[in-house]
N, C-alpha and C positions, 0 to 999 in steps of 0.2 A: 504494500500500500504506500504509496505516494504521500510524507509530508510536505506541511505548508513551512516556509523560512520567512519569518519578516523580519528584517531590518530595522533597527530603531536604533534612538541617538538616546537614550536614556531610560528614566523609571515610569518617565509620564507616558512615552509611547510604549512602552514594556505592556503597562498596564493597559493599553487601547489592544495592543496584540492579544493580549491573554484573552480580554474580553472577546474581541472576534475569532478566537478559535483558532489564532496560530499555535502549530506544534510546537516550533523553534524560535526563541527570543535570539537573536543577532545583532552583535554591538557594533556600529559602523559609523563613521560619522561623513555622511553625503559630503557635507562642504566641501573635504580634504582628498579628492580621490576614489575609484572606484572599490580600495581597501582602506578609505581614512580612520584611523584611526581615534578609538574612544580614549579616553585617557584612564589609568588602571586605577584612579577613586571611581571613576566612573562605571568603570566595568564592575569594581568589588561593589559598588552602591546598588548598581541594578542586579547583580545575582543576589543581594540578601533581599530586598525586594521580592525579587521570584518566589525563590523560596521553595525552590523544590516545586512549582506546579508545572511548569515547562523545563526542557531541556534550555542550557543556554549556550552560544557562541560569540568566537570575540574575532574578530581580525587585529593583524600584528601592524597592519601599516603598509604603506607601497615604499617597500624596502629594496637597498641594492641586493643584487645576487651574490650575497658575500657572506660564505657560512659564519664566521663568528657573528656577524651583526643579525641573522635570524637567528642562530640558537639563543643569543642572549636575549632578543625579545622574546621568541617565543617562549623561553620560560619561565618572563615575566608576566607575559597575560597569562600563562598555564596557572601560576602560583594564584592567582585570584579566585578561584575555584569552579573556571566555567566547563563547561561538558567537554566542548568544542572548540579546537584554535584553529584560526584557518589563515593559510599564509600562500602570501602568492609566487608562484612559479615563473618565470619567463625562460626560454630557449636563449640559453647561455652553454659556454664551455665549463662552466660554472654550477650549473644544476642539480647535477647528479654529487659533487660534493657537498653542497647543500642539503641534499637529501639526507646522507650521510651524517651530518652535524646536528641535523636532527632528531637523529633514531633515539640520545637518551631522553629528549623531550619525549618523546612518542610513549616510550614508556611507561610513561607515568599520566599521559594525556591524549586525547584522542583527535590527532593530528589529521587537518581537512588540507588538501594539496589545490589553489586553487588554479587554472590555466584559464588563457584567454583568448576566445573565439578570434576576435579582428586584429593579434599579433600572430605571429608567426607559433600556430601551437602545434606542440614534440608530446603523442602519444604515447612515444617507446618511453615517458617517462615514469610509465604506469607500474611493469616491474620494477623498477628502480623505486618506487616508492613504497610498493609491498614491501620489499626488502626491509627498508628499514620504517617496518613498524605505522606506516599511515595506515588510519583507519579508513580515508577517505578521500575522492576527488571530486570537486564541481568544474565546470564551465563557466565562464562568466564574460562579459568584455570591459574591456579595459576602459575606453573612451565613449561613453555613454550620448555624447553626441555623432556618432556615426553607426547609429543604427542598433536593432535588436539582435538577440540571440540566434533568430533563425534567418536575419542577412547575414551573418558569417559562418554559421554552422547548418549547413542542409539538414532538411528530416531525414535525409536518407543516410545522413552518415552517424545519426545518434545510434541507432541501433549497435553499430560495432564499437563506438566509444562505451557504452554500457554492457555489453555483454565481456569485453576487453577487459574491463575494471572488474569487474564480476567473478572474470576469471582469477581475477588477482586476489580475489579476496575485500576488495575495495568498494566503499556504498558511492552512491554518486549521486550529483544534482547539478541542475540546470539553472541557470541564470543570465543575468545581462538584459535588464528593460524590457521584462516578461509583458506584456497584457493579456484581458480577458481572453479575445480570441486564440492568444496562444495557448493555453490551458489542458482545451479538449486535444490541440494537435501534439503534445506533449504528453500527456498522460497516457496513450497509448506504450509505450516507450518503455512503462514504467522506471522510472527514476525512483533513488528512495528519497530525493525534496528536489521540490522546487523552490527561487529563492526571490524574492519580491521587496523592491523600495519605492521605484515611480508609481508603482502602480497602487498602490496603498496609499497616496497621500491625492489632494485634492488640486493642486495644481504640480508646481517645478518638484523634483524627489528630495530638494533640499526644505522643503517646509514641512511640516509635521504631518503626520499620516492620519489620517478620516474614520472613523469608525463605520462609514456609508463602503467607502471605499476595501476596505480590511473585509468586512463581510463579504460582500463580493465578490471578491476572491476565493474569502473561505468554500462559500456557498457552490462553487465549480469544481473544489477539489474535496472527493469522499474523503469524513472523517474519522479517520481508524479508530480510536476512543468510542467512538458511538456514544457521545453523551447527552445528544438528543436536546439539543440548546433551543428547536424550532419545536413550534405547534403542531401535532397530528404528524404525517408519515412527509416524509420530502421523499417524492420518486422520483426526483434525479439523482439524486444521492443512490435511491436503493437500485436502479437502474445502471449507475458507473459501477456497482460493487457485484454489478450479474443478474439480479434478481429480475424473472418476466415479468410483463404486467399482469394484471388481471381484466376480468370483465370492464368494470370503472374504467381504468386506464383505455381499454380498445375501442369505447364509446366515442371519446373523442375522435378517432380517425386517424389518418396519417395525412402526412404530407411527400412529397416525390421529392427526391432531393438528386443532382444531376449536375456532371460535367462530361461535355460533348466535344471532341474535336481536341482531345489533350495526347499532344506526339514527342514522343520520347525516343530518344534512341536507346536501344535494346538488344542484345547479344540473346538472339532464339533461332531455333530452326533446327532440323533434323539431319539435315546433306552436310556432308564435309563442306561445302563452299559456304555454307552460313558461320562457320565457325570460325572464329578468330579476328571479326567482325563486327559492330552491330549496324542494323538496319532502321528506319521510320517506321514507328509501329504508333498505330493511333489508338485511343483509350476511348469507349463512353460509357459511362457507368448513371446507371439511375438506382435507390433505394427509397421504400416507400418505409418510410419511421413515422412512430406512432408518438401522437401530439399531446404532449405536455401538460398544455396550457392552452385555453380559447385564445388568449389575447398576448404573444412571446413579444416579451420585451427586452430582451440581453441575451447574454450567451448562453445562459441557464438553460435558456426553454427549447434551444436547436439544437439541431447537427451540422456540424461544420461541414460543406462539403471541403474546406484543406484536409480532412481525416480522410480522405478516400485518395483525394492526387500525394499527399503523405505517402499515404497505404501503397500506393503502384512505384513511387520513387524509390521505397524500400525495398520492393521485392525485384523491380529490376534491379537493385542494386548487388543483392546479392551473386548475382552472376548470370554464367549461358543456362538458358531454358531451351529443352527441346522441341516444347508443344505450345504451338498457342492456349491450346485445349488446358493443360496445366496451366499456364500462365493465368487465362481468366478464372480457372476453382482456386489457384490463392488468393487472386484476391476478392474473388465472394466470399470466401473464407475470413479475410481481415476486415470485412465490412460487415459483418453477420457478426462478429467479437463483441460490436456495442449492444444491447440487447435489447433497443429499441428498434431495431433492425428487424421488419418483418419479411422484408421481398429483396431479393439485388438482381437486378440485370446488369449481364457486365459482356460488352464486344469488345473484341482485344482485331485489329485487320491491321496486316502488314501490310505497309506501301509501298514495297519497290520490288514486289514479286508478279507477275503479271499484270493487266490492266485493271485499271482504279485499284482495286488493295482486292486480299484473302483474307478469311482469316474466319472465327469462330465468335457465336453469340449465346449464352447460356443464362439461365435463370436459377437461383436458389430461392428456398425457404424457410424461414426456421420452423421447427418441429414445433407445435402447437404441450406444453407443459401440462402434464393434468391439474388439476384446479387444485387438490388436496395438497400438495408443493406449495403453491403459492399463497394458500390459505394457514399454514402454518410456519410461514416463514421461511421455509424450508429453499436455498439456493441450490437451483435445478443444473445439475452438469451441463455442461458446455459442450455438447458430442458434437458430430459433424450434420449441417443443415444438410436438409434431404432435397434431394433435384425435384425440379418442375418445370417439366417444358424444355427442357435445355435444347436449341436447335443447333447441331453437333455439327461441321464441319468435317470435310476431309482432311487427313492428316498435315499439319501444316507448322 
């Protein structure tokens, strides 16, 4: 499950975090840089605050790559007694002795490694940091006026930075001038946080953060705690965490949701000569999801169609496919994941194999849950959605 990270410059925005529902108190101070530093009254004033009801993190500073100068801060902010230190990395010759300078901090503290999308970021730094003792690495960018998370880091390449870290042993999160709409295209991914300052506050990320704003955020990312802060059932919540709907919920209807005409180049095909290659292959995908709310006013109450061009960025990326036919059941299959997802229709046609394109059109559906599931709370497995209609193509 996906935590929430907020940001805050002290006890009074501590306190708006806790209140909206963030997991992680984070000590940061916007003015000074995208790692500024709180000052260590600061930091030890807002952990006795806390007090144990949140986890807490501190960043060390936007420090040079110079192992004595991070070991000695970080294990000044470690001695304050926060959960999490989080110090930032940059692609130096320098790095990996850093890392190294670390390890007896790490020991005794739970070392976050932070890299940055819009400089030049070194994933091979990921064993080099298992090694000595991190518990963890985020994403973030550096220069907060050029752009968000996902102008420097494609969707298509989170998936290997998380699974990478993962391998190591390593939790990870996401950050850098997150907003609402990135949310749902992120949570797919699963991170274990994401990490939020602009978007919590009600104007520039240097002014204080919004209790309007903090909710809203909250409210897009399921919360593991389940401690039930809203009135009666939130089915978007119970909806990201898997749960079908019931009767109630199918009343409302659905909506089609649809992108037409999206061409990617794509390493598929069967023949020796498709291989080693890729060719124009065009995508349309429609899914009919079932509607929330009469009246969607944010991100809450839709489906992003970026989760579906996400979803196909990903699985071409993972390499050569030999069937169109496979190519469009994965991703009915990663569209069918969100469980408001009743229908997908998904044409995958190659463009530069005979005239106008080939290629294959298919239809899934999710399996209808028996009502005794859903009426007991009970979250119904995830099996594989059963075909309807699917109009099969010759091999291609």
């Amino acid at each position: 499950m996906t935590q929430m990270l907020a940001s805050v410059t002290g006890v009074q925005e501590a306190e708006i975090a806790i209140a909206g529902g963030a997991d992680i108190i984070d000590l940061k101070d916007p003015t000074a840089g995208a790692l500024g530093a709180v000052s260590i009254e600061g930091i030890v004033g807002t952990v006795a605050a806390v007090a144990g009801r949140r986890a807490t993190s501190a960043v060390c500073g936007d420090l040079p790559m110079q192992p004595e100068t991070l070991s000695a801060r970080a294990g000044e902010v470690a001695s304050t007694g926060v959960d999490f230190v989080k110090v930032g990395f940059f692609r130096t010759q320098q790095a990996v002795a850093c890392a190294a300078s670390l390890a007896s901090v790490a020991a005794r503290t739970k070392l976050i490694a932070v890299l940055f999308a819009d400089l030049e970021i070194d994933f091979d730094l990921l064993p080099v940091l298992a090694r000595h003792d991190f518990h963890g690495v985020m994403v973030d960018t550096a220069d907060k006026s050029r752009g968000r998370l996902l102008d420097h880091l494609p969707p298509e390449q989170i998936p290997s930075f998380v699974d990478r870290a993962r391998s190591h042993g390593l939790r990870t999160g996401l950050s850098g001038s997150l907003e609402e709409p990135d949310i749902p295209r992120l949570l797919p991914f699963e991170p274990d946080f994401l990490g939020f300052r602009g978007a919590l506050c009600s104007g520039a990320r240097t002014v204080s953060i919004d209790p309007k704003a903090v909710a809203r955020i909250r409210a897009l990312i399921p919360d593991e705690r389940g401690t039930g802060r809203s009135a009666g059932v939130d089915y978007r919540l119970l909806a990201a965490r898997g749960y079908s709907p019931d009767a109630a919920d199918a009343a409302l209807g659905t909506d089609r949701i649809f992108i037409r005409d999206f061409v990617l180049p794509v390493r598929i095909g069967a023949y020796s000569f498709e291989h080693g290659h890729t060719q124009k292959v065009r995508f349309d995908v429609s899914a009919d999801v079932l509607r929330l709310t009469e009246n969607p006013e944010d991100m809450r109450h839709v489906f992003s169609y970026d989760i579906i061009m996400d979803g196909i960025r990903a699985i071409v990326g993972r390499g050569h496919v030999e069937l169109s036919e496979t190519l469009a059941g994965q991703i009915a299959a990663r569209v069918l994941e969100d469980s408001r997802v009743m229908r997908v229709t998904v044409r995958v046609e190659k463009l530069e194999l005979g005239a106008g394109g080939v290629g294959v059109e298919i239809e899934r559906k999710r399996p209808r849950p028996r009502a005794s599931s859903v009426r007991t709370g009970q979250t119904p497995g995830r099996g594989p959605a059963e075909p309807a209609g699917g109009r099969q193509g010759g091999r291609s």
